[in-house]
C-alpha positions in Angstrom: 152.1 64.6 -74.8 151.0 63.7 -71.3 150.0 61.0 -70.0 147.0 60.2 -67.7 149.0 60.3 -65.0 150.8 63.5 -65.5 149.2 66.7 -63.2 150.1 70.3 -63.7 150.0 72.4 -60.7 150.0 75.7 -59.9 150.5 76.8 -56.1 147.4 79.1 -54.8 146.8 80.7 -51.7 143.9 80.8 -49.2 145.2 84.3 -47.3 148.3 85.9 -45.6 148.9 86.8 -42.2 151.6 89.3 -40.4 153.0 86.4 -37.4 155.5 86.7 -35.1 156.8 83.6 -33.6 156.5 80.9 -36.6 160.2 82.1 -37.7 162.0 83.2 -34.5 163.2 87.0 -34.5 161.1 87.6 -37.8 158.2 89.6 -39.0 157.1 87.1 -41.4 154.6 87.5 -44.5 153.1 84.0 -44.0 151.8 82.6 -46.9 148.8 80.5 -46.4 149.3 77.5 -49.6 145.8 75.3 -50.0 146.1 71.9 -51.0 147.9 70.4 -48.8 148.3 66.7 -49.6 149.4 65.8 -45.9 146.2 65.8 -44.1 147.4 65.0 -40.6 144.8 64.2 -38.1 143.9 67.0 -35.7 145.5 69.7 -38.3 144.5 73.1 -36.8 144.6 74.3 -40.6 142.4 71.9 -42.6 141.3 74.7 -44.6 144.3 74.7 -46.6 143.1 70.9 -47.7 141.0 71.7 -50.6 143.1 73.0 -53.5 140.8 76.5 -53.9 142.1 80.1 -53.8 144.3 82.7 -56.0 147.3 81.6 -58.0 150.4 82.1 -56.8 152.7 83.5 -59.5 155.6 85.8 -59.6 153.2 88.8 -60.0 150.7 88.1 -57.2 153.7 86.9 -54.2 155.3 90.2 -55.5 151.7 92.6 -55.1 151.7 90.6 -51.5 155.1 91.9 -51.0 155.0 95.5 -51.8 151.6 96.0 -49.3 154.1 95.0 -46.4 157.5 95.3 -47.3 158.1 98.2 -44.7 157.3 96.1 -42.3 158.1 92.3 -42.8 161.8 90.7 -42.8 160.4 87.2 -43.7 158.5 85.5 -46.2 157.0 82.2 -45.3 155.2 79.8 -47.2 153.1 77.5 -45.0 152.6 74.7 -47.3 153.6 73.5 -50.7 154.3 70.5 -50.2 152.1 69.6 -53.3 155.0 71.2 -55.7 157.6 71.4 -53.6 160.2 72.2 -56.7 157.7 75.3 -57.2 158.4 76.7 -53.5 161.6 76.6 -54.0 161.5 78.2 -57.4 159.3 80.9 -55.8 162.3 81.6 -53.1 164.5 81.8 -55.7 162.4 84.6 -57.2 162.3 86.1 -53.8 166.2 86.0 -53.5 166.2 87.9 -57.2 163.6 90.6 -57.1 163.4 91.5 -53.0 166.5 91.2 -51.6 167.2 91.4 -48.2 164.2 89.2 -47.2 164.3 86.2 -45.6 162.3 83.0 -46.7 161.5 80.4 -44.7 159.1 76.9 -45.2 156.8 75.0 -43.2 156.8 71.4 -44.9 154.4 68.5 -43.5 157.1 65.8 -44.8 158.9 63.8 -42.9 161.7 64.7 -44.8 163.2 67.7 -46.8 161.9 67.6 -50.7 165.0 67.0 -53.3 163.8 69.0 -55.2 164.7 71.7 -52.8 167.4 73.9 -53.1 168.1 74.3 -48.8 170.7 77.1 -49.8 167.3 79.4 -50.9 166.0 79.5 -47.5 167.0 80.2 -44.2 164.1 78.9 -42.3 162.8 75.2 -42.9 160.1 73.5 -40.9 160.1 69.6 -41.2 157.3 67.2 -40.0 154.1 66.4 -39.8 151.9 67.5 -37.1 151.1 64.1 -34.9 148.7 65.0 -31.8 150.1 63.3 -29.1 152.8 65.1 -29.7 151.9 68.5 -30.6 153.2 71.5 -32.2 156.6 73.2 -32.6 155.8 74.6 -29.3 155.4 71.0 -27.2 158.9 69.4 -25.6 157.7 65.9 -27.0 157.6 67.2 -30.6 158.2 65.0 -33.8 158.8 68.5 -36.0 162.0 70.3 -36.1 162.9 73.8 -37.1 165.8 74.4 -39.1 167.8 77.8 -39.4 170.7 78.8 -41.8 173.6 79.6 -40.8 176.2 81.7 -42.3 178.5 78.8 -43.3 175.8 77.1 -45.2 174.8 74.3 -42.5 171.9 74.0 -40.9 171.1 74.1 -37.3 168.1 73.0 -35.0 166.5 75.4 -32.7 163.1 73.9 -32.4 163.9 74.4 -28.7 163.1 78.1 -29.0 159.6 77.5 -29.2 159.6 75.6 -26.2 160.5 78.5 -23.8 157.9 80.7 -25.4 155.5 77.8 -24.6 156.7 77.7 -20.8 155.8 81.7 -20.8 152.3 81.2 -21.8 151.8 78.0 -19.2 153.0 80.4 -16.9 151.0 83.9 -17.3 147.8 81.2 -17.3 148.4 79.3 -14.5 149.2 83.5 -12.5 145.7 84.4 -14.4 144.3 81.2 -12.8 145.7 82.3 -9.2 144.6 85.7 -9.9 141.2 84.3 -10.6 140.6 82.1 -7.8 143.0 84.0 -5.1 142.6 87.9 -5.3 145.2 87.9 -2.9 147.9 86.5 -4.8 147.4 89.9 -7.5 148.2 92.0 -4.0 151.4 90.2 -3.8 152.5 90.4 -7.3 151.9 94.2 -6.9 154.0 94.9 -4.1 156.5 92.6 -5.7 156.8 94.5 -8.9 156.5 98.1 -6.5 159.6 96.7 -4.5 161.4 95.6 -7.1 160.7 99.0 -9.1 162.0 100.6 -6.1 165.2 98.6 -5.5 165.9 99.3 -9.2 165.4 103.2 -9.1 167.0 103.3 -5.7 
C-alpha cells in the first residue's frame, strides 16, 4: 500500500534533437526529459519544467532510435533528474538492445545520483546552471563534464567547451570588423589568397 507520500513516476519527453557539441566528438540523439525539478534561474530550457509530453518507455526511446540510428553515435538524455534510478535503468536498456551507442546525461544536481550506475554511461554532465557563471561553454563555469575512460574512471574535459566558445567570440568580433570596416574583409582575402598560394606553391 502506499502512502501519501509515495509518487510514481514515469519519465516523458517534450522532443528530440540531432546536436553536435553537447557530447564532444558525438552525433547525439538528445533526449529532451520535462519535469525538471531543478528550476535554475535564467534556465534557457524552462519548458522542460512542467511534467507534460509522451512517456518514455523501452518501446518509444527504441522507435526514437531506429528513425536515426544511421546517423547518431550518442544518446543523451537531458534531464531526469526527477527519477534518476530510471535514467540509468534506461541506459542500461540502451547498453542491451543497441549496442555500440554511446549514452551520455545532463544532470542539474550538484552531485551524481546514487542511484546511478556511472559504469552505464560514458558522458555525465553535473551542475546546475547558475547565471553569473554560465554554461558549459563559459571559463568561470560551476558545471563539469565528465567522460569515460577505458579503465573505468572518469575524467574532466569541461575545458573542451571552452575553446569552441573562444571560436565563436572570435568569428563575431571578425563579423563585427567586417561590418564596420570593409576594409579589414580585403585583408582577410588576400590573407587567405597568400596563404593558399604558399600552400600550393
Amino acid at each position: 500500500m502506499f502512502s501519501k507520500y509515495s509518487q510514481i513516476v514515469m519519465l516523458r519527453y517534450i522532443n528530440t534533437d540531432i546536436v553536435f557539441q553537447e557530447f564532444p566528438d558525438e552525433v547525439t540523439l538528445a533526449i529532451n526529459i520535462s519535469g525538471c525539478p531543478c528550476r535554475c534561474p535564467g534556465c534557457h530550457s524552462q519548458f522542460l519544467w512542467a511534467d507534460r509530453g509522451e512517456e518514455l518507455t523501452d518501446e518509444s526511446l527504441s522507435a526514437l532510435i531506429r528513425e536515426t540510428e544511421a546517423t547518431i553515435t550518442c544518446v543523451g538524455f537531458m534531464g531526469g533528474d526527477a527519477d534518476p534510478a530510471e535514467v540509468d535503468r534506461l541506459a542500461e536498456y540502451i547498453r542491451c538492445h543497441h549496442a555500440g551507442l554511446k549514452v551520455g546525461w545532463y544532470t542539474g544536481r550538484t552531485a551524481i545520483s546514487p542511484l546511478i550506475d556511472q559504469q552505464r554511461f560514458d558522458y555525465i554532465k553535473v551542475g546546475p546552471y547558475l547565471r553569473h557563471l554560465g554554461a558549459l561553454d563559459s571559463p568561470r563555469t560551476n558545471q563539469r563534464m565528465y567522460r569515460r575512460s577505458p579503465d573505468g574512471s572518469f575524467e574532466d574535459i569541461t575545458s573542451r567547451f571552452w575553446k569552441a566558445h573562444e571560436d565563436k567570440e572570435l568569428i563575431k568580433s571578425s563579423l563585427c570588423l567586417i561590418r564596420f570596416n570593409p576594409a579589414f574583409l580585403d585583408f582577410l582575402l588576400k590573407t587567405h589568397y597568400l596563404c593558399t598560394r604558399f600552400q600550393s606553391s
